[in-house]
Backbone as ProteinMPNN parsed JSONL, in Angstrom:
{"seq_chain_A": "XXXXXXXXXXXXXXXXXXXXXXXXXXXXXXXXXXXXXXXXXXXXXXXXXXXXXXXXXXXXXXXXXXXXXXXXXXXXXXXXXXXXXXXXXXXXXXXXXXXXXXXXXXXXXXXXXXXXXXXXXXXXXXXXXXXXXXXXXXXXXXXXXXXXXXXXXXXXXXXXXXXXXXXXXXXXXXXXXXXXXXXXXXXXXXXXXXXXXXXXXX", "coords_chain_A": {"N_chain_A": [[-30.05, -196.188, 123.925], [-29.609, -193.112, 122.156], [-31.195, -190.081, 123.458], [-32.72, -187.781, 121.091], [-33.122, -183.884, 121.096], [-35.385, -182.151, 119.137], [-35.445, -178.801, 117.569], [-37.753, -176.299, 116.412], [-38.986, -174.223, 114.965], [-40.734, -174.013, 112.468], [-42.74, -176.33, 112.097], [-42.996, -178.667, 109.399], [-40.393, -178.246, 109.119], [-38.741, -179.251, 111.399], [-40.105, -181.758, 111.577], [-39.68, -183.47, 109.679], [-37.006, -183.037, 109.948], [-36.695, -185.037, 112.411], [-37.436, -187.479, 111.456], [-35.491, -188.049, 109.399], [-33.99, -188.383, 111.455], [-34.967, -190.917, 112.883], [-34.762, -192.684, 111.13], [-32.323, -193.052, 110.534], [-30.815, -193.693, 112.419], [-30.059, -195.884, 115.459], [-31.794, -193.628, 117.573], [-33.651, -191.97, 120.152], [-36.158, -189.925, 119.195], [-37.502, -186.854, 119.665], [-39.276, -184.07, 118.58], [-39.994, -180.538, 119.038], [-41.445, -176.865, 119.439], [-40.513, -173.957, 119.931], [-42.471, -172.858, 121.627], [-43.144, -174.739, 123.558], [-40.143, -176.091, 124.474], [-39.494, -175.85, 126.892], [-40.613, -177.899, 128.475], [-40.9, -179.862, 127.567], [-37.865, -180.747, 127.303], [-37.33, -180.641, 129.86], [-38.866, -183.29, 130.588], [-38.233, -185.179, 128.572], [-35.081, -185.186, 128.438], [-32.856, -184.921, 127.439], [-30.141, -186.404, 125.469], [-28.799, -185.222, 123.437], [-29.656, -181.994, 121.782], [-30.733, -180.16, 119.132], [-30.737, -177.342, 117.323], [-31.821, -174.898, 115.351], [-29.708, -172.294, 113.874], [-30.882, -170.267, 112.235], [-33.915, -169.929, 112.916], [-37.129, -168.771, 114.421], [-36.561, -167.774, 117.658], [-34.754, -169.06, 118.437], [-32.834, -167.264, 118.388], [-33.323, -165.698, 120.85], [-33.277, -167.467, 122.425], [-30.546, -168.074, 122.502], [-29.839, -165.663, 123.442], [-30.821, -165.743, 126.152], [-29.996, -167.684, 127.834], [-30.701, -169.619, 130.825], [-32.845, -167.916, 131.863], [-36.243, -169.001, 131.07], [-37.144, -170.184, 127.963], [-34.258, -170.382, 127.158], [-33.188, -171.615, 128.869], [-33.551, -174.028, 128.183], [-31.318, -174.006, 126.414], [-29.012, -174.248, 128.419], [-29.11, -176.259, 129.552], [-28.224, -180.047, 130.803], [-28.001, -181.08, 128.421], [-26.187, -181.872, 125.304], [-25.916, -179.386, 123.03], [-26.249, -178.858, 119.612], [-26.159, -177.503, 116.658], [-27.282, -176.183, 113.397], [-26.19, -174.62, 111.09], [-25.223, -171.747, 108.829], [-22.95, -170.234, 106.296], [-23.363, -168.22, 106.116], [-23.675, -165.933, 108.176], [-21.935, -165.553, 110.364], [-21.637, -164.613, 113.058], [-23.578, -165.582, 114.204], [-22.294, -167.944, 114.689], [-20.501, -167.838, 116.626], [-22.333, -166.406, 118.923], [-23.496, -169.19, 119.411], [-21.546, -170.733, 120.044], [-20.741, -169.131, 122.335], [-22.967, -170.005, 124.062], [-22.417, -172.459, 124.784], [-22.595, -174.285, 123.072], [-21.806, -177.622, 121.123], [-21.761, -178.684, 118.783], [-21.765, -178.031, 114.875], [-23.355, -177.812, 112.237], [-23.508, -177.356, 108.701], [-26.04, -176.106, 107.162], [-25.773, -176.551, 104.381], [-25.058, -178.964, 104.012], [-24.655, -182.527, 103.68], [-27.333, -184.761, 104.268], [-26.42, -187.033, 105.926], [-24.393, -186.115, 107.235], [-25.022, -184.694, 109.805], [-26.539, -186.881, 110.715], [-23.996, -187.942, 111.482], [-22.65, -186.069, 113.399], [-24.728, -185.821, 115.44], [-24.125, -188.354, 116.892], [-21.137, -188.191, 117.245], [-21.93, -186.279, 118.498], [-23.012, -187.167, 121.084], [-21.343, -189.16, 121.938], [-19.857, -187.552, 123.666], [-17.996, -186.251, 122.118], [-16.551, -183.043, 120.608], [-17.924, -181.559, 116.818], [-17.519, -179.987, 114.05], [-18.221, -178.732, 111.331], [-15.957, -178.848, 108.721], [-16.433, -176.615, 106.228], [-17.745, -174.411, 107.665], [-15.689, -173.771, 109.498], [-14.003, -171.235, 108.844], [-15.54, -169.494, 108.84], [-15.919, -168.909, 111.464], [-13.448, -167.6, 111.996], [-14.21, -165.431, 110.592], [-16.15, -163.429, 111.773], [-17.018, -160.628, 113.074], [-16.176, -159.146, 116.301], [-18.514, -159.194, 118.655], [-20.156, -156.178, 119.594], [-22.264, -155.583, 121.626], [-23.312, -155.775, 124.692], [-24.569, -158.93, 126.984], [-27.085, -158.085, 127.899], [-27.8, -156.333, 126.445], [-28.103, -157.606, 123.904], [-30.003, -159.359, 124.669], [-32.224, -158.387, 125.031], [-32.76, -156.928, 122.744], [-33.05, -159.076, 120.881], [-35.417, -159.93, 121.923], [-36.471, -157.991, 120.801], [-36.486, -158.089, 118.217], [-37.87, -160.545, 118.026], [-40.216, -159.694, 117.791], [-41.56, -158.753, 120.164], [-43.096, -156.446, 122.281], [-41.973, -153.178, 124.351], [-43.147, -153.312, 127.27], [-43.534, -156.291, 127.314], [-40.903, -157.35, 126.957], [-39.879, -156.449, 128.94], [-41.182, -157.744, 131.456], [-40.674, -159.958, 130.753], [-37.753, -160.061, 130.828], [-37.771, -159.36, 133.399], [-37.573, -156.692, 134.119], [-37.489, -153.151, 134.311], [-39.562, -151.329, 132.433], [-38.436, -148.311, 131.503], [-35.526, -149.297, 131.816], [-35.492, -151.032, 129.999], [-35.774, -149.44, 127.569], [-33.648, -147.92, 128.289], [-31.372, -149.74, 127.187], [-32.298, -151.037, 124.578], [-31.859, -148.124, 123.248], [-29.078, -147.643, 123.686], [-27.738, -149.864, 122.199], [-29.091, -149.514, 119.52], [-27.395, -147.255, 119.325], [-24.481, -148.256, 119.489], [-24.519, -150.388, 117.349], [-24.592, -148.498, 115.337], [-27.191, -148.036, 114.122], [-30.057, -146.318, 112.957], [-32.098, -146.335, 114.304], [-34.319, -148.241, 115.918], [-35.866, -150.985, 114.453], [-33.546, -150.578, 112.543], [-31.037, -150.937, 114.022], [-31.61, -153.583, 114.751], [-31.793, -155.164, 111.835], [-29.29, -154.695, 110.993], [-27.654, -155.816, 113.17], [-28.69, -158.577, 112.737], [-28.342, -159.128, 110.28], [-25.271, -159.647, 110.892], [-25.361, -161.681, 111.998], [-25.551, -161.549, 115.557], [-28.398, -161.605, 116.319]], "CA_chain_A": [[-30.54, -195.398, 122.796], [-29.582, -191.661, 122.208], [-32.682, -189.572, 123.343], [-32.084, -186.459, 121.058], [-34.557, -183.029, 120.811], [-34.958, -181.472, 117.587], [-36.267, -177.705, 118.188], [-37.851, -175.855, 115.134], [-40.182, -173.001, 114.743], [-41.553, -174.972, 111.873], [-43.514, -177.748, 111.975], [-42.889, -179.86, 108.724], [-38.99, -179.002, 109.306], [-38.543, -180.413, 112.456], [-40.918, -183.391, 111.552], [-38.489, -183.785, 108.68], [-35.355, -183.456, 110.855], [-36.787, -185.994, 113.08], [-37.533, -188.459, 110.681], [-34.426, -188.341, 109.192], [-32.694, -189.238, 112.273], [-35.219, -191.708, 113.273], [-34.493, -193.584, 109.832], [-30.236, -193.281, 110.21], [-30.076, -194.753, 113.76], [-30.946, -195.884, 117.562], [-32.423, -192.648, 118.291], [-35.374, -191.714, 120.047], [-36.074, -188.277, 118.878], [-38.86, -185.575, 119.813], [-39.281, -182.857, 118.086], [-41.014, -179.286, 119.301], [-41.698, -175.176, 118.916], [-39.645, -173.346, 121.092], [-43.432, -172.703, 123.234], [-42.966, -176.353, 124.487], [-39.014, -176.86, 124.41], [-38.859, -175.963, 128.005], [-41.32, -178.692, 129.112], [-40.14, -181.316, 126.46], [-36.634, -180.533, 127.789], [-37.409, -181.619, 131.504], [-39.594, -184.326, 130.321], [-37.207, -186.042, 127.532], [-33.791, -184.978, 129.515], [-32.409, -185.188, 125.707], [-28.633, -186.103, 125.157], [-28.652, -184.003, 121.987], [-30.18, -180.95, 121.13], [-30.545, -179.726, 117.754], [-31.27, -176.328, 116.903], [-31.421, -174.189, 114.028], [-29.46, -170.673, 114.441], [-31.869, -168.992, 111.64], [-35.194, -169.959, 113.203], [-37.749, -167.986, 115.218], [-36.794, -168.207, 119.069], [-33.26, -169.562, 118.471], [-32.265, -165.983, 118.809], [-33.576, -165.195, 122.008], [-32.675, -168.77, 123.816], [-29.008, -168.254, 123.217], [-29.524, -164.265, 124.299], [-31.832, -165.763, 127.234], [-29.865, -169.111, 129.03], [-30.923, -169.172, 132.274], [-33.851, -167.704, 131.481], [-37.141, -169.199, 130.455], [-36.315, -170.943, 126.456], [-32.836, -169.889, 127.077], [-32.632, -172.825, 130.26], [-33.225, -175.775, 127.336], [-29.609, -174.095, 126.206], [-28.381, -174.109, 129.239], [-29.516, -177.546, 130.063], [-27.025, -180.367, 130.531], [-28.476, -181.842, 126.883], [-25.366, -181.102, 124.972], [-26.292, -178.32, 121.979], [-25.756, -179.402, 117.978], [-26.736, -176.442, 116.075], [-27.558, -176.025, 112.361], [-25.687, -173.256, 110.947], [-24.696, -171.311, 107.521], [-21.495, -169.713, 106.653], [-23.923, -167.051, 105.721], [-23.809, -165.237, 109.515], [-20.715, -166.07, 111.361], [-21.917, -163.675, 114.249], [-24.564, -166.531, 115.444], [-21.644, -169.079, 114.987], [-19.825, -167.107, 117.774], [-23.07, -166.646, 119.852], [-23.965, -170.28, 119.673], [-20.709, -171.082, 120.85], [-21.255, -168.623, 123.893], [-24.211, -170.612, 124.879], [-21.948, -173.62, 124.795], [-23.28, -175.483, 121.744], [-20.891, -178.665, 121.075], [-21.446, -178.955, 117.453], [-21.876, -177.073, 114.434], [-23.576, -178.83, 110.979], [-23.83, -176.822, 107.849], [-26.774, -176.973, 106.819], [-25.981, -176.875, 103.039], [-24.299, -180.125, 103.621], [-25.858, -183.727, 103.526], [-27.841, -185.386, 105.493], [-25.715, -188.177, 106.349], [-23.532, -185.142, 108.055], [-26.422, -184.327, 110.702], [-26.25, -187.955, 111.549], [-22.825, -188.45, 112.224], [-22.661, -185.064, 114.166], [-25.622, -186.287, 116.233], [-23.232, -189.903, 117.486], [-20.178, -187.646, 118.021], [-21.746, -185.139, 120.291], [-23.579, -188.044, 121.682], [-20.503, -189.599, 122.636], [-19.053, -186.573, 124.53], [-17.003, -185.596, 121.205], [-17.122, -182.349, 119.614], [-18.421, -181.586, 115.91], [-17.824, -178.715, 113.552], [-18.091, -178.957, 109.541], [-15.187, -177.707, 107.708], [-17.171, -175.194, 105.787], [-18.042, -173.396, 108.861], [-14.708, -173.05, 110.404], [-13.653, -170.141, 108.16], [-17.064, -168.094, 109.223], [-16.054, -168.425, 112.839], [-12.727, -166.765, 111.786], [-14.475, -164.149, 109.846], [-16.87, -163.158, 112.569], [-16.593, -159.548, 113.781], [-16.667, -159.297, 117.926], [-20.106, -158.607, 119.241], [-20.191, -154.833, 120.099], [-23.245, -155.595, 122.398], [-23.346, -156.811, 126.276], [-25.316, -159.973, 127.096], [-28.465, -158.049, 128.064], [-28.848, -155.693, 125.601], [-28.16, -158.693, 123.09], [-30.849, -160.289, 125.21], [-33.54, -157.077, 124.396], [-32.577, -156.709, 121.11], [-33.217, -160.363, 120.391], [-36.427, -160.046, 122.228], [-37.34, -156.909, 120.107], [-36.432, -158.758, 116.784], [-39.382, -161.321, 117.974], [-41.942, -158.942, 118.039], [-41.972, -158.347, 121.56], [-43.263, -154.669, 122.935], [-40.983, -153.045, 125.873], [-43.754, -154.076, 128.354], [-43.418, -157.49, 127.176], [-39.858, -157.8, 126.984], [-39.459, -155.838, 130.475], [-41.872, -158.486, 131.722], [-39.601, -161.307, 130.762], [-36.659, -160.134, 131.679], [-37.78, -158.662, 135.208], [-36.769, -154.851, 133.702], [-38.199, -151.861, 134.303], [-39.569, -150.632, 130.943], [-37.401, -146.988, 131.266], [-34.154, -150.028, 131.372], [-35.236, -151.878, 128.661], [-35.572, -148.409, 126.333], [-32.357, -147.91, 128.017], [-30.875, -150.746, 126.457], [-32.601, -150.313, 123.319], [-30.941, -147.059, 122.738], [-27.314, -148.312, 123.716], [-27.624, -151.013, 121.337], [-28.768, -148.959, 118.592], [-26.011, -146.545, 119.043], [-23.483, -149.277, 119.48], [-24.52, -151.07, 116.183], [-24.721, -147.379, 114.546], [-28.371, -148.192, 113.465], [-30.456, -145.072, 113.052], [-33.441, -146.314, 115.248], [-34.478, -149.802, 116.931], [-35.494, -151.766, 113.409], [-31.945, -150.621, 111.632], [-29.997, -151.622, 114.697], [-32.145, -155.166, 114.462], [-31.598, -155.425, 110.777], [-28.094, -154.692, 111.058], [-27.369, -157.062, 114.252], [-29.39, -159.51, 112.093], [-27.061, -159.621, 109.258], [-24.101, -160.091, 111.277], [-25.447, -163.101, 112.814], [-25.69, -161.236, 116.591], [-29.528, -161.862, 116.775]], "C_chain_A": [[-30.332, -193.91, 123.077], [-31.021, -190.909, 121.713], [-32.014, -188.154, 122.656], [-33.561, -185.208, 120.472], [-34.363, -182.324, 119.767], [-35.806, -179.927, 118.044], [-36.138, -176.581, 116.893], [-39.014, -174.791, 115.663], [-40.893, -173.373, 113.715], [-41.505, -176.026, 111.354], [-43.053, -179.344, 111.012], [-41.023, -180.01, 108.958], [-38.789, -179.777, 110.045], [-38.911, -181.842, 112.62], [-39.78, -184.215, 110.518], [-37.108, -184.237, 109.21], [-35.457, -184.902, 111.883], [-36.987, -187.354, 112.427], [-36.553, -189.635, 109.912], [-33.523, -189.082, 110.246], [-33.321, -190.75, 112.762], [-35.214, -192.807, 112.294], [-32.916, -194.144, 110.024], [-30.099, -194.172, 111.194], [-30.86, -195.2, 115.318], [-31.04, -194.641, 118.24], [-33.646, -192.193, 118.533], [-35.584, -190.605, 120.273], [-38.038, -187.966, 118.965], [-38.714, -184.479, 119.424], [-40.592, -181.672, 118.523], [-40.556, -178.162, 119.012], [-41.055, -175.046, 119.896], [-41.312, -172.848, 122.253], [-43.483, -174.076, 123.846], [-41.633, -176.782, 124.695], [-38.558, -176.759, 125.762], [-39.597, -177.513, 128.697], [-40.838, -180.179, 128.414], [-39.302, -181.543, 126.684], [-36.26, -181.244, 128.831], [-38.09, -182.905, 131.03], [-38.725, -185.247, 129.874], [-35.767, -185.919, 128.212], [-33.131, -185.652, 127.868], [-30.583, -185.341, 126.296], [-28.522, -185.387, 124.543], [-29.567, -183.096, 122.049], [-30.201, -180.801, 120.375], [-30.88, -178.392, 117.235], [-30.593, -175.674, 115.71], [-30.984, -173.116, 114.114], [-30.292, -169.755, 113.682], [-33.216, -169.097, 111.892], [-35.489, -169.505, 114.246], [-37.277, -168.632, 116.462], [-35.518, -168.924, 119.36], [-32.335, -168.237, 119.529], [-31.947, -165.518, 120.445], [-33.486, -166.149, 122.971], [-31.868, -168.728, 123.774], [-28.75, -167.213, 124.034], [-29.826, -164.43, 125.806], [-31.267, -166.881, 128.371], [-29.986, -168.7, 130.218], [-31.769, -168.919, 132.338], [-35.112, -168.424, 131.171], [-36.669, -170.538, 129.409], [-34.811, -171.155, 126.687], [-32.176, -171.25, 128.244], [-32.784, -174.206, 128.702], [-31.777, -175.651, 126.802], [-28.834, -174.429, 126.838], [-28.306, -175.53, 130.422], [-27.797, -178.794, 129.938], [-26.965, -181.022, 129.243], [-26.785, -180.941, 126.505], [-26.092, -180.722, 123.183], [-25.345, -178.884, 120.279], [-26.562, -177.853, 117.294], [-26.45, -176.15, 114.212], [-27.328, -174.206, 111.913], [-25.683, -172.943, 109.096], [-23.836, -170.065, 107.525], [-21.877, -168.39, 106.465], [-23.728, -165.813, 107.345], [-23.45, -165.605, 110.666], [-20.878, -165.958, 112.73], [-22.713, -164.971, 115.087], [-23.907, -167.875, 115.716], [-20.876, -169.07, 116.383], [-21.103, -167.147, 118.959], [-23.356, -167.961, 120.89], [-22.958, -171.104, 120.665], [-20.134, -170.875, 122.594], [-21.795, -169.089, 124.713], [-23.868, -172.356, 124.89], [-22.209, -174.685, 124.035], [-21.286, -176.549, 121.557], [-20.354, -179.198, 119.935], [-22.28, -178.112, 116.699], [-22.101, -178.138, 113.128], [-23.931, -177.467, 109.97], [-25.023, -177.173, 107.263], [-26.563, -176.836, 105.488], [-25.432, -178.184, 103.032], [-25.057, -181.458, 103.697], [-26.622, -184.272, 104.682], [-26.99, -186.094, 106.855], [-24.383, -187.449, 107.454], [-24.378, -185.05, 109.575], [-26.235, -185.487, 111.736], [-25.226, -188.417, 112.338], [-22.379, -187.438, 113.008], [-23.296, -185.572, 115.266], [-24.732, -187.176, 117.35], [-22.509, -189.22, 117.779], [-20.4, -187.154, 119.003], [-22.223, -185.469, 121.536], [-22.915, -188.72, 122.93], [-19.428, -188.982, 123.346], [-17.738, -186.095, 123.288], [-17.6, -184.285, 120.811], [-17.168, -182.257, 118.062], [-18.286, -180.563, 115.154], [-17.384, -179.176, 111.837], [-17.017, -177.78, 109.205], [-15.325, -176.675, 107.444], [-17.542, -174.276, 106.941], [-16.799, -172.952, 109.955], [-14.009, -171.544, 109.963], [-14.066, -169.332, 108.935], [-16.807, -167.878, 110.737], [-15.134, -167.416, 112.503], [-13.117, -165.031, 111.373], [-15.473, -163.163, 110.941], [-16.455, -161.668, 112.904], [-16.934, -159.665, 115.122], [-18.379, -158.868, 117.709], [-19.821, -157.447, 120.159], [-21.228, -154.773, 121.492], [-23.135, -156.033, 123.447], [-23.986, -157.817, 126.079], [-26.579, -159.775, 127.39], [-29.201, -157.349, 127.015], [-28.881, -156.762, 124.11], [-29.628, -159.546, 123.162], [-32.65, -159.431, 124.705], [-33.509, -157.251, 123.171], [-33.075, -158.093, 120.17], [-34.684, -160.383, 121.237], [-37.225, -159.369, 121.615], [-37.43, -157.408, 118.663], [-37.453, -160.039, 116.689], [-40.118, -160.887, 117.844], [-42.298, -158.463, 119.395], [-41.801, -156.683, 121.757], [-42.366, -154.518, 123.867], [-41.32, -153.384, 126.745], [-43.592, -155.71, 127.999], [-42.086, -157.973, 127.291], [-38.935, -157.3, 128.854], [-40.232, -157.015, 131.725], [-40.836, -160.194, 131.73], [-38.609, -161.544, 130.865], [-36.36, -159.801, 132.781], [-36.766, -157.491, 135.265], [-37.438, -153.896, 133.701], [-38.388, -151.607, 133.001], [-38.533, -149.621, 130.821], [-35.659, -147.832, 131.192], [-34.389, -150.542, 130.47], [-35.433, -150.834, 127.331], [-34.057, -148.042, 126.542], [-31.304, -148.62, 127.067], [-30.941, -150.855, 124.981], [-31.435, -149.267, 122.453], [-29.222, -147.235, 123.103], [-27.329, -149.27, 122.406], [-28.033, -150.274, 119.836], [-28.258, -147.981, 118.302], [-24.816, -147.392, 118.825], [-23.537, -150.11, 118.225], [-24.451, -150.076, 115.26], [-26.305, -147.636, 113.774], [-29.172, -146.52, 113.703], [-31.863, -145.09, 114.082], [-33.742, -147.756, 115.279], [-34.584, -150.752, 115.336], [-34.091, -151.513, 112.756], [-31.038, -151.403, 112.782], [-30.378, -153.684, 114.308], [-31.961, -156.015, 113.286], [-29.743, -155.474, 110.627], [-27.376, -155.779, 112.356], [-28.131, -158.613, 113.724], [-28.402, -160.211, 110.673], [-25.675, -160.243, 109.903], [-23.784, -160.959, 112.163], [-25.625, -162.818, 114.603], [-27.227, -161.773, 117.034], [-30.437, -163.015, 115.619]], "O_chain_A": [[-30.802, -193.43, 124.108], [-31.672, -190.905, 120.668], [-31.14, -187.489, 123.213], [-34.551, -185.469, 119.789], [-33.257, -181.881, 119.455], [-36.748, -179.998, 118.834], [-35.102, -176.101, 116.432], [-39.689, -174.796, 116.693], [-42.064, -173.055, 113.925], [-40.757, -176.594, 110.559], [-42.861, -180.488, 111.425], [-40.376, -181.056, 108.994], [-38.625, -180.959, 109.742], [-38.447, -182.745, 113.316], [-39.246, -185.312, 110.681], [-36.406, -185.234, 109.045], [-34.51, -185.665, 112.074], [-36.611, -188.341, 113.059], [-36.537, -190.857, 109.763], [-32.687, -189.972, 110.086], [-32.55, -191.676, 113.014], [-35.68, -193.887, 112.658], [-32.456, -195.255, 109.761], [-29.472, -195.226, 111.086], [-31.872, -194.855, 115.929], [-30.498, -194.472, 119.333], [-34.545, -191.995, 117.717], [-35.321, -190.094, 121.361], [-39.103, -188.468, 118.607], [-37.886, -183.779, 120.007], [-41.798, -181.87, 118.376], [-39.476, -178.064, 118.429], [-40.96, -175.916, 120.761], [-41.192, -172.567, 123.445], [-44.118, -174.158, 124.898], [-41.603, -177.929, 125.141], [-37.512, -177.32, 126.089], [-38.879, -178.152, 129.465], [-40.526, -181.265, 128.902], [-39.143, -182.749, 126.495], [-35.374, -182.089, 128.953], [-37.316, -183.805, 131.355], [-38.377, -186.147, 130.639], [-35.394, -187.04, 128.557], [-33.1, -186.827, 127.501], [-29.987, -184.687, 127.153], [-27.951, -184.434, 125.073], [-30.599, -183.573, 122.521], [-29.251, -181.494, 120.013], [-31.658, -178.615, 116.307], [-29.46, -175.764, 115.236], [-31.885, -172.405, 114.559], [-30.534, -168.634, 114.129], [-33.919, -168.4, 111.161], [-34.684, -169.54, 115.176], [-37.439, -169.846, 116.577], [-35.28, -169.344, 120.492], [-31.684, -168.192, 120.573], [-30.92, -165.168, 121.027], [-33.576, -165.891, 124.172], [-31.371, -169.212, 124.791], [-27.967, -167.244, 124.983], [-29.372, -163.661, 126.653], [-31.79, -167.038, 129.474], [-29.523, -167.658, 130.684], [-32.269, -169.704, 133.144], [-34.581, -168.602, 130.075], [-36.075, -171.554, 129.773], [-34.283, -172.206, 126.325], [-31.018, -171.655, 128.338], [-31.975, -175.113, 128.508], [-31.04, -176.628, 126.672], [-27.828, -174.941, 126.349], [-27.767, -175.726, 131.511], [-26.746, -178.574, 129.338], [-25.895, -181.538, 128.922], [-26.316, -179.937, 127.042], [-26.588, -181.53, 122.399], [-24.164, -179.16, 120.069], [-27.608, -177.41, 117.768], [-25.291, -175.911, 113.872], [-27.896, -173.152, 112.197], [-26.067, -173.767, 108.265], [-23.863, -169.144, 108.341], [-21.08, -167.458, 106.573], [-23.68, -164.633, 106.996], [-24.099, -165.898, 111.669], [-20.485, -166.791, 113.546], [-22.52, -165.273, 116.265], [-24.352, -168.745, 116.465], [-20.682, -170.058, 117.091], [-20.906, -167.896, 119.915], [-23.438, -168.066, 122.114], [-23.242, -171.815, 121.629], [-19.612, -171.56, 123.474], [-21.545, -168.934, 125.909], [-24.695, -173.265, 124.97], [-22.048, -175.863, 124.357], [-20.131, -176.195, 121.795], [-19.301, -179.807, 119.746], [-23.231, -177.505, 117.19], [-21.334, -179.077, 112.918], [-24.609, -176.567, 110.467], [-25.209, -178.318, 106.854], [-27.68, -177.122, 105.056], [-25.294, -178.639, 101.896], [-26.278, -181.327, 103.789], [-26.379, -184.116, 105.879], [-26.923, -185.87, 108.063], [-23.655, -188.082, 108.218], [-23.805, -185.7, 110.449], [-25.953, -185.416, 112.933], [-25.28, -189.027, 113.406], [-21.38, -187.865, 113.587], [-22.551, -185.845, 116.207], [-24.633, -186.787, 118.514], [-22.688, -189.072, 118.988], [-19.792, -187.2, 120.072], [-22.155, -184.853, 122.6], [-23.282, -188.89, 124.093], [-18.361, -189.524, 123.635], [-16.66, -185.641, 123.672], [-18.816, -184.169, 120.654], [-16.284, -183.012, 117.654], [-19.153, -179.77, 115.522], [-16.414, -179.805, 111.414], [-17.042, -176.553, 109.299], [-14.748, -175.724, 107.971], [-17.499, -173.088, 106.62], [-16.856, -172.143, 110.882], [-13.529, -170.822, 110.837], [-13.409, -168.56, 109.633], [-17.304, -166.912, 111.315], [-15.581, -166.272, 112.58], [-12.608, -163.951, 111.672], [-15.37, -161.959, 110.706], [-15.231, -161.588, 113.011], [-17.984, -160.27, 115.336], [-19.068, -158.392, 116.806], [-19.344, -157.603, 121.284], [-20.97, -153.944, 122.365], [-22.679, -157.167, 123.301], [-24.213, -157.967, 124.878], [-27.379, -160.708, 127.32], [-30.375, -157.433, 126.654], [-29.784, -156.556, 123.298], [-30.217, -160.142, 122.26], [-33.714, -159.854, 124.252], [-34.43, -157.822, 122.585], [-33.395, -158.054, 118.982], [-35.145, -161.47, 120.888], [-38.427, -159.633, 121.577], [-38.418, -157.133, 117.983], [-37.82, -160.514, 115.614], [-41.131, -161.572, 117.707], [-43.318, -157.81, 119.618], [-40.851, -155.938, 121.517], [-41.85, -155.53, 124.341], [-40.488, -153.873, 127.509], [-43.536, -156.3, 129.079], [-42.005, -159.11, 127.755], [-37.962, -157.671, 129.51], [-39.745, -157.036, 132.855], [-40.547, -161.081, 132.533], [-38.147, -162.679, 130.99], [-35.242, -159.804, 133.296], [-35.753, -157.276, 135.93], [-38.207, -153.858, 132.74], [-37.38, -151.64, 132.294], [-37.629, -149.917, 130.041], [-34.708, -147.242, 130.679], [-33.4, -150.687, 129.752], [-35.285, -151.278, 126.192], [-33.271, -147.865, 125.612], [-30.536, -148.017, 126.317], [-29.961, -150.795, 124.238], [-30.617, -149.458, 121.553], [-28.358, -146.699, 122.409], [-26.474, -148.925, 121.591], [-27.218, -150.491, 118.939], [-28.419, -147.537, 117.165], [-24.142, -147.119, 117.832], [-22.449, -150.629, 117.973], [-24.231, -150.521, 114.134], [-26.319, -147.257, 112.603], [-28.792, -145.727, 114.565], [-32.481, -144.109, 114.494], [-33.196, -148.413, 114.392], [-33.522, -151.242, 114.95], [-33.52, -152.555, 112.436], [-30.387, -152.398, 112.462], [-29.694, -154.597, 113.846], [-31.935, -157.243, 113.37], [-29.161, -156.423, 110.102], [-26.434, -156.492, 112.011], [-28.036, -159.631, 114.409], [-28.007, -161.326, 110.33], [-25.115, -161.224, 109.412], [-22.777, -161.175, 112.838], [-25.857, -163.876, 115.189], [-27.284, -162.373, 118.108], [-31.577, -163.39, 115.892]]}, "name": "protein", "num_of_chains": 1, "seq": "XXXXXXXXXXXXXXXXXXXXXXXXXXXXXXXXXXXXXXXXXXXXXXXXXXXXXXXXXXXXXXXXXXXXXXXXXXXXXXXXXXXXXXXXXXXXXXXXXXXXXXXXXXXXXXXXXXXXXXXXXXXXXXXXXXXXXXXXXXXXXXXXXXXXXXXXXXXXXXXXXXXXXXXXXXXXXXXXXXXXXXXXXXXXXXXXXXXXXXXXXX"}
């Protein structure tokens, strides 16, 4: 039976996503919040992953592998990720963080499922509709750490908090900060975030 983890920031989706799969096929699926996906991770030792690229905490586990959240990416589970052609930038990220498959989510269910079995069976997965958006993607102007701040600052996290979790001196993680919103041309830390937000980076 393919053990696969569904990982949502909310609740009824993921219960939803899990439901669905536990209706289509022989899978025994768990679904959690990114504050339990490291422990659910080791626990379940998932073939599949599933994540969503526009939900809370997505952001900051592809900026973070290795890390904390960022180790369930980096796990040997192989990564399925729920995308839209809307923000190419996190199709490119996701792919960074070695994701295996790629499901639109405007597309049907019955897509999800048969994504799931491919990436199951050591194949990869990518919906049509989403191969364009990789094309269209602009590079990522940003390094991997200040990607990693910037995606920690677009959670809500303070500089002591994000200096804290990435084992950074606060005066480096304003460093970073301010590189990143010169480098995106933002006029101050929310514009860079809003603007690295649109273009799928965070």
């Amino acid at each position: 039976m393919t053990k696969v983890l569904v990982l949502h920031s909310v609740s009824l989706v993921r219960s939803a996503l899990a439901a669905l799969l536990r209706s289509e096929g022989p899978f025994d699926v768990t679904s959690a919040g990114w504050r339990t996906a490291v422990r659910q991770a080791e626990s379940l030792r998932p073939d599949v992953t599933v994540v969503d690229l526009d939900c809370r905490g997505t952001a900051a586990a592809l900026a973070d592998r290795g890390r904390a959240n960022g180790q369930v990416l980096a796990s040997p589970s192989a990564v399925l990720v729920l995308a839209s052609t809307g923000a190419p930038g996190s199709l490119h990220r996701a792919f960074g963080a070695g994701a295996r498959g790629y499901v639109d989510k405007d597309g049907s269910p019955g897509r999800l499922v048969r994504a799931v079995r491919k990436i199951a069976s050591g194949e990869r997965f990518i919906d049509a509709s989403l191969a364009s958006a990789f094309m269209e993607a602009d590079p990522v102007p940003l390094s991997p750490r200040e990607l990693s701040v910037l995606a920690r600052a677009a959670e809500g996290d303070s500089i002591a908090e994000i200096a804290r979790t990435l084992h950074l001196a606060s005066g480096t993680v304003r460093n970073y900060i301010a590189a990143a919103t010169r480098k995106t041309g933002g006029r101050n830390l929310i514009d860079a975030i809003r603007i690295s937000q649109g273009a799928g980076w965070v």
